[in-house]
VEXBA-296312 format. One record per residue (C-alpha): x, y, z; residue in one letter. Coordinates in steps of 0.02 Angstrom, whole numbers, padded with zeros to 5 digits, always signed. Last residue first. Layout:
N
XYZa/...
# end
This chain:
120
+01758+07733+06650x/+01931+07790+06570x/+02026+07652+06483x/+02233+07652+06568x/+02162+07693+06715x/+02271+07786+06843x/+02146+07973+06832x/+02026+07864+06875x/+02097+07840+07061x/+01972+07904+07151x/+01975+07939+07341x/+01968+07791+07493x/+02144+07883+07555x/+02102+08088+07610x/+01917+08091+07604x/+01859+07911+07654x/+01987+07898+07787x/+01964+08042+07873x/+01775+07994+07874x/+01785+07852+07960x/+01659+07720+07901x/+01773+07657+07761x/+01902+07592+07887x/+01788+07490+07961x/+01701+07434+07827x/+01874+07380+07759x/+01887+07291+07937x/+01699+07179+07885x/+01773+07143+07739x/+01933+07078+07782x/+01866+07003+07914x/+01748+06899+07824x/+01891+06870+07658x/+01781+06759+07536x/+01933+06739+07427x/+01958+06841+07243x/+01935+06854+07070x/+01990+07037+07019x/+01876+07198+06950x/+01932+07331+07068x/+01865+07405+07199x/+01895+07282+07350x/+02097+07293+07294x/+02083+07461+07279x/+02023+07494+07464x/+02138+07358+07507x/+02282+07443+07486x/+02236+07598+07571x/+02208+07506+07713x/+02367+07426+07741x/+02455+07592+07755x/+02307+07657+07849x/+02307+07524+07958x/+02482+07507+08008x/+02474+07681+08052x/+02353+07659+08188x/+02186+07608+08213x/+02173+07552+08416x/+02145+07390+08480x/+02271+07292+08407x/+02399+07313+08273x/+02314+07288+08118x/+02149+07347+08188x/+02000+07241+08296x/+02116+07112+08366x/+02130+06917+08379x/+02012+06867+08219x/+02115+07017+08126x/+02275+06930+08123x/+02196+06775+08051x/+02113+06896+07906x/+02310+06979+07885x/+02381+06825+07877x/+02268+06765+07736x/+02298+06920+07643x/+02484+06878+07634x/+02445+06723+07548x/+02321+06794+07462x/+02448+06899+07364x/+02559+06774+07299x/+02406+06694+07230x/+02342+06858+07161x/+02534+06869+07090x/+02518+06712+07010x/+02331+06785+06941x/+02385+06925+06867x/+02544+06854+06801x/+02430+06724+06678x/+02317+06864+06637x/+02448+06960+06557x/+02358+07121+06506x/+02360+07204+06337x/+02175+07181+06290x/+02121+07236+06442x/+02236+07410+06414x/+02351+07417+06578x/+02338+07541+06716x/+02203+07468+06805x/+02224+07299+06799x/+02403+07259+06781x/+02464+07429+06856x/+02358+07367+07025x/+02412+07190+07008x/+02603+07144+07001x/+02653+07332+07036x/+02516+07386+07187x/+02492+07211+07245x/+02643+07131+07305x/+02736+07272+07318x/+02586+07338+07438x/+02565+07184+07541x/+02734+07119+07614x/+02843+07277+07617x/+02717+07423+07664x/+02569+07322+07751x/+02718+07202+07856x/+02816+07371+07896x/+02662+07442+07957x/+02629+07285+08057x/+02792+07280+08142x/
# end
C-alpha cells in the first residue's frame, strides 16, 4: 500500500511539477506560480506521510522496505534542492534515517548534476 502511495501519490507529484521545474529548467525560464501550486499539492501528501511516521519508524512499519526506498528517493531531492518548504520533524529525522545506511547513500542519495539545466 505504501509503495503504491510513494510511487502514485508523491513522485508524480513532485518529480514532473517540481523536480524538472527546478532543476531542469533555466531560473529565468521557470513558472514560479506552478511551482508553488504543485508544492501545495505536494505538502498535502507530505503531511500524511509525517502523521504516518509518528505511528511507525519506516513507511510501512517497523522494518525499511520498499515503500521506503521508493519514497525515499524522493525526498532526498526534495531536501536538496532550493524550494520553500514546512518544518517536516519526522520527515527529517526519517531522511536521516535513510541517509545513515550506506546502501542507500551509494545506490539512490547520488548526484543528479548531470539533470540541471545550469551546472553548479
Amino acid at each position: 500500500m505504501w509503495a503504491e502511495w510513494a510511487k502514485i501519490n508523491v513522485a508524480m507529484c513532485f518529480t514532473v511539477p517540481i523536480f524538472w521545474r527546478v532543476v531542469r529548467t533555466p531560473e529565468t525560464e521557470r513558472d514560479k506560480k506552478a511551482i508553488a501550486f504543485a508544492l501545495r499539492a505536494l505538502h498535502e501528501r507530505l503531511a500524511i506521510a509525517e502523521a504516518r511516521l509518528e505511528k511507525a519508524e519506516w513507511l510501512a512499519g517497523p522494518s525499511l522496505t520498499l515503500a521506503d526506498i521508493q519514497f525515499g528517493h524522493v525526498l532526498f531531492r526534495y531536501f536538496d534542492i532550493d524550494i520553500e518548504r514546512p518544518d517536516w520533524p519526522r520527515l527529517n529525522e526519517y531522511n536521516d534515517r535513510l541517509m545513515m545506511r550506506p546502501a542507500f547513500r551509494e545506490h539512490v542519495a547520488i548526484s543528479y548534476d548531470e539533470l540541471r539545466a545550469t551546472p553548479l
